[in-house]
PDB file of N, CA, C and O in Angstrom:
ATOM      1  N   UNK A   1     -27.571  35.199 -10.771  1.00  0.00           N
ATOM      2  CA  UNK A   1     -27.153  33.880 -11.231  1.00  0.00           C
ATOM      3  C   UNK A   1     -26.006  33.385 -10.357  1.00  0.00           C
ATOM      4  O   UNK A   1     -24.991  34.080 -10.341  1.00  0.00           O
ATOM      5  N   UNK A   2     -26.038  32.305  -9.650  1.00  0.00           N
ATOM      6  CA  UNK A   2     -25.285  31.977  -9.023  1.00  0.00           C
ATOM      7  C   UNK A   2     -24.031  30.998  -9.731  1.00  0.00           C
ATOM      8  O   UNK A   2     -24.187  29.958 -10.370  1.00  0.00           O
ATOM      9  N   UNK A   3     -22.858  31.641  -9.419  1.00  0.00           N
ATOM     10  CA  UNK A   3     -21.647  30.861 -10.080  1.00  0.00           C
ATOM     11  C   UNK A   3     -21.530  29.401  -9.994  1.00  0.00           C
ATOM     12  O   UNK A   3     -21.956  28.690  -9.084  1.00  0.00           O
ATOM     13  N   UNK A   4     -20.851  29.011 -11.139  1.00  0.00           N
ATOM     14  CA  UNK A   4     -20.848  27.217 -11.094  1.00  0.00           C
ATOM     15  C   UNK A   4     -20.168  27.077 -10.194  1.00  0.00           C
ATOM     16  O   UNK A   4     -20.741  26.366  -9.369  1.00  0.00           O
ATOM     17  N   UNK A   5     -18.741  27.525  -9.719  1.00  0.00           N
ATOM     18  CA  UNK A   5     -18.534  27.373  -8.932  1.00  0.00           C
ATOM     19  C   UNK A   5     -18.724  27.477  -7.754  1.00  0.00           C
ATOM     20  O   UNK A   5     -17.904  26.769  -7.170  1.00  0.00           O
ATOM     21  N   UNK A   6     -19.452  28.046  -6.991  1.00  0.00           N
ATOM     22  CA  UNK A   6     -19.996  28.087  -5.941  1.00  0.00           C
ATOM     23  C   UNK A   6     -21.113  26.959  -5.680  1.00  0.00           C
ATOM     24  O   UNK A   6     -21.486  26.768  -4.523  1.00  0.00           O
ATOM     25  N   UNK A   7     -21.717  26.117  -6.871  1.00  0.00           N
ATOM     26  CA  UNK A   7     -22.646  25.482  -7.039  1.00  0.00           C
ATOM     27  C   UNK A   7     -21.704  23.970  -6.747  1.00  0.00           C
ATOM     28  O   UNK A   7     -22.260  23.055  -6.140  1.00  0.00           O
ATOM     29  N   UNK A   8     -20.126  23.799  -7.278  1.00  0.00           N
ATOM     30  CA  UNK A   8     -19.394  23.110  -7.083  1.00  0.00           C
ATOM     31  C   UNK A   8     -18.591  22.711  -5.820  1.00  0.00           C
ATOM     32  O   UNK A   8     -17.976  21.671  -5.584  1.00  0.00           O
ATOM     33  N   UNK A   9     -18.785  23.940  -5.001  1.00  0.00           N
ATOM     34  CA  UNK A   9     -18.635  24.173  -3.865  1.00  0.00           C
ATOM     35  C   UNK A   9     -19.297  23.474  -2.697  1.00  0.00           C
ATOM     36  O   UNK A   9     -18.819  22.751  -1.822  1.00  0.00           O
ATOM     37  N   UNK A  10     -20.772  23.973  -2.972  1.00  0.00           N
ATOM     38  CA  UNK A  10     -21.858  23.535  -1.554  1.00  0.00           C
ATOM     39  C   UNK A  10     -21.733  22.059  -2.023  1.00  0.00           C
ATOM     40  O   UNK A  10     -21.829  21.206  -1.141  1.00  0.00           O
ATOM     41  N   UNK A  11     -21.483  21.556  -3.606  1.00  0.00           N
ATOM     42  CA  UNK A  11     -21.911  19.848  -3.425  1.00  0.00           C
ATOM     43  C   UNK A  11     -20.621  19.361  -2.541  1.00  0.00           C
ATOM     44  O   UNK A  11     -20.817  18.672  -1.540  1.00  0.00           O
ATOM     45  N   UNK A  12     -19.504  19.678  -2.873  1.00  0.00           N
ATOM     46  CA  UNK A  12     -18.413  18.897  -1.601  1.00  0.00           C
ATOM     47  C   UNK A  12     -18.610  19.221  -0.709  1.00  0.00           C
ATOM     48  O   UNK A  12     -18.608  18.298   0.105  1.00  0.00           O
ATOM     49  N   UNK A  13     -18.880  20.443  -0.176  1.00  0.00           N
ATOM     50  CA  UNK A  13     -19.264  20.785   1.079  1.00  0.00           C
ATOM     51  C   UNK A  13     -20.129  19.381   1.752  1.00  0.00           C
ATOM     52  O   UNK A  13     -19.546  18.585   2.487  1.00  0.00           O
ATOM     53  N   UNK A  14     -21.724  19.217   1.337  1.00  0.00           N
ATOM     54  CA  UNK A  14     -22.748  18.394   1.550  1.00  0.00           C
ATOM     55  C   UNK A  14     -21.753  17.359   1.683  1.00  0.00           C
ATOM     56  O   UNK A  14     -21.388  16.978   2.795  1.00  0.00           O
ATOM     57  N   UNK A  15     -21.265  16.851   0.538  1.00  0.00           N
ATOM     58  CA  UNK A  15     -20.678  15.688   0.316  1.00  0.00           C
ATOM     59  C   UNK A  15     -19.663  15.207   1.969  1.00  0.00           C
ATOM     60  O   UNK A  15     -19.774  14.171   2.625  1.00  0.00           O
ATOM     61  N   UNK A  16     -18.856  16.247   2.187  1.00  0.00           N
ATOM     62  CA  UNK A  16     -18.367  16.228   3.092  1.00  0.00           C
ATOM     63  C   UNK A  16     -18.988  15.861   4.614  1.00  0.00           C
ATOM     64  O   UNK A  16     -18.754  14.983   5.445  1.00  0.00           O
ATOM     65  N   UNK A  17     -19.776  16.844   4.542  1.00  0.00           N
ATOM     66  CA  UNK A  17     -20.938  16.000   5.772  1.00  0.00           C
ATOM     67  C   UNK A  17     -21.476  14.824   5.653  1.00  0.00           C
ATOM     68  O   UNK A  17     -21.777  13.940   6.456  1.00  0.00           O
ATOM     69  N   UNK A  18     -21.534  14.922   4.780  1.00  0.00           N
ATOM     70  CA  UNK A  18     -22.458  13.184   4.675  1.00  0.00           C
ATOM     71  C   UNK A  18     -21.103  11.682   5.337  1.00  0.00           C
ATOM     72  O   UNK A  18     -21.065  10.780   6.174  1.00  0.00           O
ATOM     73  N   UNK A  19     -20.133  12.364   4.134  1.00  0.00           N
ATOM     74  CA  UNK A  19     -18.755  11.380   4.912  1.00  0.00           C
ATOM     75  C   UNK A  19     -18.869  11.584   6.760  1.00  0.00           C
ATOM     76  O   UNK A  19     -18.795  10.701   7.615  1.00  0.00           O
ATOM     77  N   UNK A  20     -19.023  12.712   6.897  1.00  0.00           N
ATOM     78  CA  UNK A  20     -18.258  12.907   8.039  1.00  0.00           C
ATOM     79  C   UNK A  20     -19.709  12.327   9.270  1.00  0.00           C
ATOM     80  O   UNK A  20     -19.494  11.718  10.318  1.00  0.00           O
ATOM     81  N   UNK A  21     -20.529  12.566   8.963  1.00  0.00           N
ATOM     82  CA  UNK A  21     -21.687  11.925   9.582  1.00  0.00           C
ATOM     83  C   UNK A  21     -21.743  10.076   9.414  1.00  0.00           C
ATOM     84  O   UNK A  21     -22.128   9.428  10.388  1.00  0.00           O
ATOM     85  N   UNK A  22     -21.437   9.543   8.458  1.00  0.00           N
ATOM     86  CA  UNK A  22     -21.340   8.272   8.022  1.00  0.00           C
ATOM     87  C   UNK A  22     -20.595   7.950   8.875  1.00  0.00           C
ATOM     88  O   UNK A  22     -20.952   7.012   9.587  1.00  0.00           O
ATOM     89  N   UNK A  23     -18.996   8.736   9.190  1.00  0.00           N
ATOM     90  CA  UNK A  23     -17.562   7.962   9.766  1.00  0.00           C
ATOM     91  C   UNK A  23     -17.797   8.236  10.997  1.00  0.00           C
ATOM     92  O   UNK A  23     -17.145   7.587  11.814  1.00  0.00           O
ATOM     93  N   UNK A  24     -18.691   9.168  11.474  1.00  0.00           N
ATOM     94  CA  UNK A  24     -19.173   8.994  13.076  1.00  0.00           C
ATOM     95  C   UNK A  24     -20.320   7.720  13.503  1.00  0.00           C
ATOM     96  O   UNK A  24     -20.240   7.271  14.647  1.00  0.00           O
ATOM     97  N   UNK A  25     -21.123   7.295  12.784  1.00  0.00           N
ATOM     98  CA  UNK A  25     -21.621   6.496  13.256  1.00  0.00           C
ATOM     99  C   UNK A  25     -21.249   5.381  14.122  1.00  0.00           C
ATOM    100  O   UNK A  25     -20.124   4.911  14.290  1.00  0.00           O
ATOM    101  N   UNK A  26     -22.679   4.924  14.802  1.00  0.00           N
ATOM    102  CA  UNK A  26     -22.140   3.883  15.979  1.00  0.00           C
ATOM    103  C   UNK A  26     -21.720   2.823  15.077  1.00  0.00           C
ATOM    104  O   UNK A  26     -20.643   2.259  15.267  1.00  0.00           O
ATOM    105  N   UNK A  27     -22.436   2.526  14.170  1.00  0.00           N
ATOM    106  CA  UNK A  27     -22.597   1.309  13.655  1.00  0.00           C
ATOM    107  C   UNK A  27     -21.449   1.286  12.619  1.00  0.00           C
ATOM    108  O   UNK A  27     -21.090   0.147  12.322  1.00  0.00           O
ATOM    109  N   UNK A  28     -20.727   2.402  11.942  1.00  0.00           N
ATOM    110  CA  UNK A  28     -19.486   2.329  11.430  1.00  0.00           C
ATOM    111  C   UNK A  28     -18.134   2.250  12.139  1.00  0.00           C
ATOM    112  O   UNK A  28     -17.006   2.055  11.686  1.00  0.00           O
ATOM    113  N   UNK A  29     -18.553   2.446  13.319  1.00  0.00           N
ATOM    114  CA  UNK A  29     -17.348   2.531  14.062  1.00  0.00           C
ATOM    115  C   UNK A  29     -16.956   1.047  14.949  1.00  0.00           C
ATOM    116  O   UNK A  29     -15.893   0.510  15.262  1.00  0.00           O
ATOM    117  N   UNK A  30     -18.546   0.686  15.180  1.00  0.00           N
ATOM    118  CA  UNK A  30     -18.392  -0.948  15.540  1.00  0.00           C
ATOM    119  C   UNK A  30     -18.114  -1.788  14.388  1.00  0.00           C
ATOM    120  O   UNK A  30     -17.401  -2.767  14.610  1.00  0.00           O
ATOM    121  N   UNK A  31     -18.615  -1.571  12.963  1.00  0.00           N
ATOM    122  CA  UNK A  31     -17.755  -2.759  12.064  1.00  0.00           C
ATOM    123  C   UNK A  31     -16.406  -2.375  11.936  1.00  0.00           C
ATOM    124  O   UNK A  31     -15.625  -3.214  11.487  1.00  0.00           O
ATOM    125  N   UNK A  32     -15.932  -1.104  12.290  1.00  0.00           N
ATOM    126  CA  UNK A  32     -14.356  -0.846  11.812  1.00  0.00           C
ATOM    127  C   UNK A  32     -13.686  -1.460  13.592  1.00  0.00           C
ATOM    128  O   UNK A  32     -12.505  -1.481  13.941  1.00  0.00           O
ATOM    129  N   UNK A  33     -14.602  -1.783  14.208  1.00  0.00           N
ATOM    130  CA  UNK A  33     -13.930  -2.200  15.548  1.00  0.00           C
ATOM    131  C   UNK A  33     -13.782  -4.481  15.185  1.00  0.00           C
ATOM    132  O   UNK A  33     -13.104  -5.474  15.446  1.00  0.00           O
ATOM    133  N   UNK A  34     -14.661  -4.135  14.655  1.00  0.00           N
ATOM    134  CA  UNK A  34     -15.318  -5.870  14.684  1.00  0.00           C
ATOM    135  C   UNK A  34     -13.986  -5.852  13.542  1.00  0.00           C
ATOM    136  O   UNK A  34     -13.278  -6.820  13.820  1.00  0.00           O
ATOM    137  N   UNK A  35     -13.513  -5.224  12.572  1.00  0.00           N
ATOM    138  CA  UNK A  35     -12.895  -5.565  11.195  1.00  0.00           C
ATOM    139  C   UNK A  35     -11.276  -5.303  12.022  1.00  0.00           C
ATOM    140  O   UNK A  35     -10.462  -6.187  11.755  1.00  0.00           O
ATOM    141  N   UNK A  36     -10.845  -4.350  12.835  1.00  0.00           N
ATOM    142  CA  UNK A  36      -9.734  -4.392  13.977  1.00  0.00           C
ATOM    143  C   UNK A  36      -9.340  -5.448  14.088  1.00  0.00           C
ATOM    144  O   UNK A  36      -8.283  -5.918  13.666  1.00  0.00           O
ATOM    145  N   UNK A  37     -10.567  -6.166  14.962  1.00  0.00           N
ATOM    146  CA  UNK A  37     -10.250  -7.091  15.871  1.00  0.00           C
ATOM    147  C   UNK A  37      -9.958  -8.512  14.907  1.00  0.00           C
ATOM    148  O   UNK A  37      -9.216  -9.453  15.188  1.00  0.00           O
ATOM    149  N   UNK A  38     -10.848  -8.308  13.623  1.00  0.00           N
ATOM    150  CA  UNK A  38     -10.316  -9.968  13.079  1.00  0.00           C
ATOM    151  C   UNK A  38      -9.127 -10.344  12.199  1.00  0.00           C
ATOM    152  O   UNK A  38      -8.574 -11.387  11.853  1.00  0.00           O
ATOM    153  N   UNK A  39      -8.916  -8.513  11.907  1.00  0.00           N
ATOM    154  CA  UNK A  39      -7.867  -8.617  11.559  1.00  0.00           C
ATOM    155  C   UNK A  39      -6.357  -9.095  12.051  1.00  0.00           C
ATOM    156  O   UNK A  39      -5.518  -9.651  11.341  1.00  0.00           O
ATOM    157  N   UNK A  40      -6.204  -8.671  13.694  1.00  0.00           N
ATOM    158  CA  UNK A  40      -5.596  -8.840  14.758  1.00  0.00           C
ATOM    159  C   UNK A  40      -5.478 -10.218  14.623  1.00  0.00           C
ATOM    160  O   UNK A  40      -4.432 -10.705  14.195  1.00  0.00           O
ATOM    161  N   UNK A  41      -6.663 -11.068  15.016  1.00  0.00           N
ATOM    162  CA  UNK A  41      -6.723 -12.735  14.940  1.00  0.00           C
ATOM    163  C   UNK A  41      -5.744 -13.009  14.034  1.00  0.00           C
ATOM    164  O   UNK A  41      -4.711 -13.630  14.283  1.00  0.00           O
ATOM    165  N   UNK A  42      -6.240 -12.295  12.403  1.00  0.00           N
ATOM    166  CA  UNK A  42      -5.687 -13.350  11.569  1.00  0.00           C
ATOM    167  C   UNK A  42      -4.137 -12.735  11.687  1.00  0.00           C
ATOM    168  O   UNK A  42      -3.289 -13.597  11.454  1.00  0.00           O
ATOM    169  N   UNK A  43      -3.627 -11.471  11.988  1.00  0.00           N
ATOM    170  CA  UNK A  43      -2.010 -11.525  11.807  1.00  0.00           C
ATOM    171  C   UNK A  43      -1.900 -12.503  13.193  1.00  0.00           C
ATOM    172  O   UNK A  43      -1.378 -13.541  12.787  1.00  0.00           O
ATOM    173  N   UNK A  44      -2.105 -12.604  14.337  1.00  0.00           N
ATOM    174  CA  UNK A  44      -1.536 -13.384  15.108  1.00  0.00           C
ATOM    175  C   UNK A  44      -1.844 -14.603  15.152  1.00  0.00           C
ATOM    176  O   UNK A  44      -1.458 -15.129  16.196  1.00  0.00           O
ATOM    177  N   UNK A  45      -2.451 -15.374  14.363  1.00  0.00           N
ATOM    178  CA  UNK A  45      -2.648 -16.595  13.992  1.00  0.00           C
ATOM    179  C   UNK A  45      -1.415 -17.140  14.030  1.00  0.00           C
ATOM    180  O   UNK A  45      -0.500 -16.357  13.775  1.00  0.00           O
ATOM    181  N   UNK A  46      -1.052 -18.550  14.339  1.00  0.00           N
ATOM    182  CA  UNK A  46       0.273 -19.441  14.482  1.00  0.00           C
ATOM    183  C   UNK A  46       0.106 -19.953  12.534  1.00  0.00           C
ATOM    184  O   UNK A  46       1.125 -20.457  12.061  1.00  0.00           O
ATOM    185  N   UNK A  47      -1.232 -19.781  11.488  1.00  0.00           N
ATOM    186  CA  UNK A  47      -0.464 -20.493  10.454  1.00  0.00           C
ATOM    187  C   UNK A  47      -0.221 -19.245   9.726  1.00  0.00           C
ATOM    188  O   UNK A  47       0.536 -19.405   8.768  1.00  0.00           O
ATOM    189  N   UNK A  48      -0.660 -18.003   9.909  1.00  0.00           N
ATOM    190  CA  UNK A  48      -0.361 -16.639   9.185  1.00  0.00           C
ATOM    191  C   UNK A  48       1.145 -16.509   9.556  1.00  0.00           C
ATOM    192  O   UNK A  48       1.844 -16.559   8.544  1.00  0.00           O
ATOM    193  N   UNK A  49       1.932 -16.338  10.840  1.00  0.00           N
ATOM    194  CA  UNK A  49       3.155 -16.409  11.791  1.00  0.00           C
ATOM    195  C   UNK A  49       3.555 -17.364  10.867  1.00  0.00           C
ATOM    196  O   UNK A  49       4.154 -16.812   9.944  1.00  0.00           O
ATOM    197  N   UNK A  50       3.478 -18.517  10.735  1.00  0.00           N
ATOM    198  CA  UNK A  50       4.633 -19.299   9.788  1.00  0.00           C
ATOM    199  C   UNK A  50       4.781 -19.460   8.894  1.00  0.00           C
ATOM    200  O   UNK A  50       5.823 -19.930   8.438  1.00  0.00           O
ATOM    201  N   UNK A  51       3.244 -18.957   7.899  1.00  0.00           N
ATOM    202  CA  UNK A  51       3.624 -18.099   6.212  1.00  0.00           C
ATOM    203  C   UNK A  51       4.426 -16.996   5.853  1.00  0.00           C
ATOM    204  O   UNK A  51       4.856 -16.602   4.769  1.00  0.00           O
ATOM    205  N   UNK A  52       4.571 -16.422   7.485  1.00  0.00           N
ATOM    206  CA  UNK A  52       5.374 -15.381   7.374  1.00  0.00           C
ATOM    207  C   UNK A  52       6.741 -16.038   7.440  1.00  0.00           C
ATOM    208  O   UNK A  52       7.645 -15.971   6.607  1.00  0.00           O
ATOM    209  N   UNK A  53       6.713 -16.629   8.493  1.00  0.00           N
ATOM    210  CA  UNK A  53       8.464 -17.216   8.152  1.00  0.00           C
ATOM    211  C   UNK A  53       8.723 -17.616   7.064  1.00  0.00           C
ATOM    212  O   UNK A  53       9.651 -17.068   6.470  1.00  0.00           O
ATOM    213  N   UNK A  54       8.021 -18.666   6.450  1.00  0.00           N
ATOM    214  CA  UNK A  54       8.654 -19.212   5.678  1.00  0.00           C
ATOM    215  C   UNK A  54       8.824 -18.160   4.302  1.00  0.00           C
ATOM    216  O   UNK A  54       9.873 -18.063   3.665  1.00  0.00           O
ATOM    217  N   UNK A  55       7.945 -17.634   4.091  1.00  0.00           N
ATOM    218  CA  UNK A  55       8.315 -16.311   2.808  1.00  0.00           C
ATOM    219  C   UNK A  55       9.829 -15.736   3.511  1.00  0.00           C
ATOM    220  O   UNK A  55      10.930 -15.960   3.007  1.00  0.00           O
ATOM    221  N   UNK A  56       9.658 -15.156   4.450  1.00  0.00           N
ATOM    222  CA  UNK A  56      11.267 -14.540   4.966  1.00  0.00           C
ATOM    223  C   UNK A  56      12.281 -15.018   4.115  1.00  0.00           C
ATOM    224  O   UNK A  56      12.981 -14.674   3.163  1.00  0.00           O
ATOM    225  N   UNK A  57      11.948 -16.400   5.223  1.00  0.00           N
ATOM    226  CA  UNK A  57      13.434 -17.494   4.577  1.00  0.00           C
ATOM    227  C   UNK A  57      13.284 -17.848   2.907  1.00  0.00           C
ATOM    228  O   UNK A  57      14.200 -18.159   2.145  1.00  0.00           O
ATOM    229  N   UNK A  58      12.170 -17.734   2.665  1.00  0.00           N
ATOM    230  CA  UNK A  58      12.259 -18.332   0.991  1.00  0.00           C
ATOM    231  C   UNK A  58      12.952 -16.528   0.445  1.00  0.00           C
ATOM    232  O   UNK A  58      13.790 -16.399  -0.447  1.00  0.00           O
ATOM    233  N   UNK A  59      12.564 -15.773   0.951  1.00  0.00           N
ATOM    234  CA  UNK A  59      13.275 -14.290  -0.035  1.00  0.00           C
ATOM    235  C   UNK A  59      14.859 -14.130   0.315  1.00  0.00           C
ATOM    236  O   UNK A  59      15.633 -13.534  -0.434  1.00  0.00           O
ATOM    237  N   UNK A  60      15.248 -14.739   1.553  1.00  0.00           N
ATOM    238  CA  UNK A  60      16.090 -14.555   2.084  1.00  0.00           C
ATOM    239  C   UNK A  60      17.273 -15.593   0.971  1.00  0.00           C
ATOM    240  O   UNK A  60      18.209 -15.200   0.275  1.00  0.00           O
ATOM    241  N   UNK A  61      16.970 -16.389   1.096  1.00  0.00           N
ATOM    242  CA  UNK A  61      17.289 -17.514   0.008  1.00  0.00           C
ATOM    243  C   UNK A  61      17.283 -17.407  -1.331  1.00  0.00           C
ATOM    244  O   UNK A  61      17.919 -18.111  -2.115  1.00  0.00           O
ATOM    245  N   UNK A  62      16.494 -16.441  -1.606  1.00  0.00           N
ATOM    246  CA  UNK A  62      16.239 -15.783  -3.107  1.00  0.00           C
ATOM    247  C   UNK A  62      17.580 -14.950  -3.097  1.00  0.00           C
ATOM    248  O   UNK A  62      18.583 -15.200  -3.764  1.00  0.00           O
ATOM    249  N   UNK A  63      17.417 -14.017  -2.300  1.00  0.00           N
ATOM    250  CA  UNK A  63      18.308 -12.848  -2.067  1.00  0.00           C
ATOM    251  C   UNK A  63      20.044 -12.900  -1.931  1.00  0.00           C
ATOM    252  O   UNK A  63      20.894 -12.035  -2.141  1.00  0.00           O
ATOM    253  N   UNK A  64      20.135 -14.247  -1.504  1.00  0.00           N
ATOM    254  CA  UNK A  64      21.669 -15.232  -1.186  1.00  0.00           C
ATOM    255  C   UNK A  64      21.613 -15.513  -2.491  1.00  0.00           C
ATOM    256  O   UNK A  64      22.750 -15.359  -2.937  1.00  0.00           O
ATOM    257  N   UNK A  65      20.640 -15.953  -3.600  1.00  0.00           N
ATOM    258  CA  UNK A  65      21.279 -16.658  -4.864  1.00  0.00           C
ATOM    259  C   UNK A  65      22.321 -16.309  -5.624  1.00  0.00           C
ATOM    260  O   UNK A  65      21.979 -15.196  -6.025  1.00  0.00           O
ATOM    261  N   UNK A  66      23.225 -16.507  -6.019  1.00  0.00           N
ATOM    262  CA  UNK A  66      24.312 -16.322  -6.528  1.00  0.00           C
ATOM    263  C   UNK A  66      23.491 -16.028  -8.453  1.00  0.00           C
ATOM    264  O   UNK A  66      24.067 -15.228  -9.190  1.00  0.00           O
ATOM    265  N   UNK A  67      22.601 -16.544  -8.809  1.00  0.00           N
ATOM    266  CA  UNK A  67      22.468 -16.215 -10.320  1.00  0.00           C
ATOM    267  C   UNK A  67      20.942 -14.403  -9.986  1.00  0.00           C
ATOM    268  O   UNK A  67      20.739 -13.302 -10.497  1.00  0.00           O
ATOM    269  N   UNK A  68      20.449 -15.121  -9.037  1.00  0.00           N
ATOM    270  CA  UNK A  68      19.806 -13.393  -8.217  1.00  0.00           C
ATOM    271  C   UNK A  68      20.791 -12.563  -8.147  1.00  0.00           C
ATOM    272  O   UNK A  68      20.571 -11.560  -8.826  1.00  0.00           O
ATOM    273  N   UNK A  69      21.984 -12.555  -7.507  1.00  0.00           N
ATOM    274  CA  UNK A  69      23.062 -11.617  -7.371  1.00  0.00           C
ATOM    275  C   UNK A  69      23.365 -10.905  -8.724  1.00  0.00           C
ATOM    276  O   UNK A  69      23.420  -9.722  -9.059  1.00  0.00           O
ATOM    277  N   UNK A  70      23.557 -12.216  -9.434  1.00  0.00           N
ATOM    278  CA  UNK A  70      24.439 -12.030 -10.799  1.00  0.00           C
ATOM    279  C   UNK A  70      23.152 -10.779 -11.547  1.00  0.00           C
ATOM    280  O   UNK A  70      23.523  -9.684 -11.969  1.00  0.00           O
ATOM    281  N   UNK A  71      21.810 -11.186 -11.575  1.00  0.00           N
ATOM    282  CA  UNK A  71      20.827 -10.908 -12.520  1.00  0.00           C
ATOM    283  C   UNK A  71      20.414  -9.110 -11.690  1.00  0.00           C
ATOM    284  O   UNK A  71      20.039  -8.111 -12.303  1.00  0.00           O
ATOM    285  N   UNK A  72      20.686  -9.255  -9.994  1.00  0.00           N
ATOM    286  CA  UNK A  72      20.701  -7.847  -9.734  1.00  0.00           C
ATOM    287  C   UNK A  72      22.044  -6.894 -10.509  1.00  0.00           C
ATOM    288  O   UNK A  72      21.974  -5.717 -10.862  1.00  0.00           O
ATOM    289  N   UNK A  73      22.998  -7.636 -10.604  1.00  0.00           N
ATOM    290  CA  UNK A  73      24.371  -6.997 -11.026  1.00  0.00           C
ATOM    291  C   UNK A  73      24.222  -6.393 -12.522  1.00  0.00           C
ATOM    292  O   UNK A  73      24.439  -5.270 -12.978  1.00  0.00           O
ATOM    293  N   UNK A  74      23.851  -7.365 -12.982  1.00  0.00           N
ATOM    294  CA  UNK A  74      23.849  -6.942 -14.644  1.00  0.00           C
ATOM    295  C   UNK A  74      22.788  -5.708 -14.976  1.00  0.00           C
ATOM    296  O   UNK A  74      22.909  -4.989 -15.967  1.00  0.00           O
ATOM    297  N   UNK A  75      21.494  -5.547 -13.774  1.00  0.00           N
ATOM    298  CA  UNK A  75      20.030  -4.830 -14.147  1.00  0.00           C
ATOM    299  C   UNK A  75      21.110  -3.407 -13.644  1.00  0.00           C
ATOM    300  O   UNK A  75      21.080  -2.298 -14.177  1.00  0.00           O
ATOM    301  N   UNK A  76      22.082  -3.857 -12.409  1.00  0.00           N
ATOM    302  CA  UNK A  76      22.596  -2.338 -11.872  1.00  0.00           C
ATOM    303  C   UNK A  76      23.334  -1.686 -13.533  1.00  0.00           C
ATOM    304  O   UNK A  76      23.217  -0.782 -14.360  1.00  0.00           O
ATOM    305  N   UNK A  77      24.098  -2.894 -13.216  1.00  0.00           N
ATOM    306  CA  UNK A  77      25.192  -2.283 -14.797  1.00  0.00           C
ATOM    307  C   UNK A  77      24.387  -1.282 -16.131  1.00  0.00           C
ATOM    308  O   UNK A  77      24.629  -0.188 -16.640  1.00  0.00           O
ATOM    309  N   UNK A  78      23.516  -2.165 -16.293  1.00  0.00           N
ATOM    310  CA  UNK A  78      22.526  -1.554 -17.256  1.00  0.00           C
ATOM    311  C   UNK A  78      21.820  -0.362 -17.398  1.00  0.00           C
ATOM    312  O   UNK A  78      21.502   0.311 -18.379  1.00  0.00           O
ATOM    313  N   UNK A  79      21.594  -0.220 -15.838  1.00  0.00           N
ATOM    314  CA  UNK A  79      20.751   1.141 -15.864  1.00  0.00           C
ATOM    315  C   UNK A  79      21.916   2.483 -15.818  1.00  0.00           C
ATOM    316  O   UNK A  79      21.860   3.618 -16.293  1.00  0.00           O
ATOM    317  N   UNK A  80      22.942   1.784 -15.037  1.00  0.00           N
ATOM    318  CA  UNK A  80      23.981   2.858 -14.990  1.00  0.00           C
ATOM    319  C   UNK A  80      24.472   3.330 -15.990  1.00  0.00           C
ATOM    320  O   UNK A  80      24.853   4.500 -16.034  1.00  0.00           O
ATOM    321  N   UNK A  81      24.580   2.258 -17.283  1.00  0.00           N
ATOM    322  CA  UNK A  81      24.732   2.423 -18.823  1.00  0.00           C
ATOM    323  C   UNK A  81      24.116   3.507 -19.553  1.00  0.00           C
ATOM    324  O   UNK A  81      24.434   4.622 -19.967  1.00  0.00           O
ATOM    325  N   UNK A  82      22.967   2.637 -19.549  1.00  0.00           N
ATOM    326  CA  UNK A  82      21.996   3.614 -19.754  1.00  0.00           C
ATOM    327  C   UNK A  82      21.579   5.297 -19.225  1.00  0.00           C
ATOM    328  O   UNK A  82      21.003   6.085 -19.975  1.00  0.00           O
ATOM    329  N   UNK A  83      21.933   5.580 -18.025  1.00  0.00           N
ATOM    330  CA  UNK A  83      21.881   6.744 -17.177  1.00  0.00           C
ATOM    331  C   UNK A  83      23.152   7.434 -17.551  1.00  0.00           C
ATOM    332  O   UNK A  83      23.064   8.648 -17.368  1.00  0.00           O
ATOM    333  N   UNK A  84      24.211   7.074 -17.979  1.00  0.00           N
ATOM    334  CA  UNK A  84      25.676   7.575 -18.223  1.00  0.00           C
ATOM    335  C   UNK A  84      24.938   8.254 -19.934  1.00  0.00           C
ATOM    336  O   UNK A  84      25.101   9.379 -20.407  1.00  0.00           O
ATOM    337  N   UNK A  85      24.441   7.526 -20.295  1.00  0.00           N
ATOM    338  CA  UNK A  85      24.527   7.476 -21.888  1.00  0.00           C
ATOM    339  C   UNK A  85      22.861   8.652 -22.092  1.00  0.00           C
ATOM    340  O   UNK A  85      22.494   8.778 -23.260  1.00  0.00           O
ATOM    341  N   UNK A  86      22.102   9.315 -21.128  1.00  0.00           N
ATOM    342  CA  UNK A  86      21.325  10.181 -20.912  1.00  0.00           C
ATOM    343  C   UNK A  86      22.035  11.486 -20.570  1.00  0.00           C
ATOM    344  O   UNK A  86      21.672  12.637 -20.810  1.00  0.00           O
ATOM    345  N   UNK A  87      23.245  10.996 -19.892  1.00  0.00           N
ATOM    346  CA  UNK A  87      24.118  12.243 -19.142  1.00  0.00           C
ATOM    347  C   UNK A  87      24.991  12.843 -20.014  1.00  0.00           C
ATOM    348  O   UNK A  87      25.283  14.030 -19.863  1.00  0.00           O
ATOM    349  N   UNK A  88      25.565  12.014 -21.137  1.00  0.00           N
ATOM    350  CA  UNK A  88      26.089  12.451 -21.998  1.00  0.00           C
ATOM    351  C   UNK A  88      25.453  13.328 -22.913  1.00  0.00           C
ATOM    352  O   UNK A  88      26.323  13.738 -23.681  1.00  0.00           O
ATOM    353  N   UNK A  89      24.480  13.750 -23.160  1.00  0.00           N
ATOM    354  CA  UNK A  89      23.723  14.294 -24.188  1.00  0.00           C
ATOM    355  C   UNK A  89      23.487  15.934 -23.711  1.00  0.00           C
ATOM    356  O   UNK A  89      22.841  16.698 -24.426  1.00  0.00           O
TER     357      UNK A  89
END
């Protein structure tokens, strides 16, 4: 009688080849070339490039807010509260 496990065995095994035969293919390796390349396009695109700026500057601007500051300050205070008041015990 052959062990389950060993029966659990040869299926990843198989399983494994099958991946590993799949990720060699020509034809997987040209859509992961074709999916490269459009990806490339779209980060170097001029309107992807200035969604990127402008998020920057909009977090950057987030990040300067004075009631952001305040609302990071109070979440620090809090947890430290809280973490003091775990330490005590």
């Amino acid at each position: 009688m052959t062990d389950p496990s060993d029966k659990v065995t040869a299926a990843f095994d198989t399983a494994k080849a099958k991946i590993n035969e799949l990720a060699e293919s020509g034809k997987v390796q040209e859509a992961l070339g074709t999916a490269r390349d459009k990806i490339d396009e779209i980060v170097e695109s001029k309107q992807v490039q200035d969604a990127l700026g402008t998020a920057k500057d909009k977090l950057n601007d987030l990040a300067e807010n004075e009631k952001v500051q305040e609302a990071f300050t109070t979440a620090k205070d809090k947890i430290n509260e809280v973490s003091q008041k775990f330490n005590n015990r």
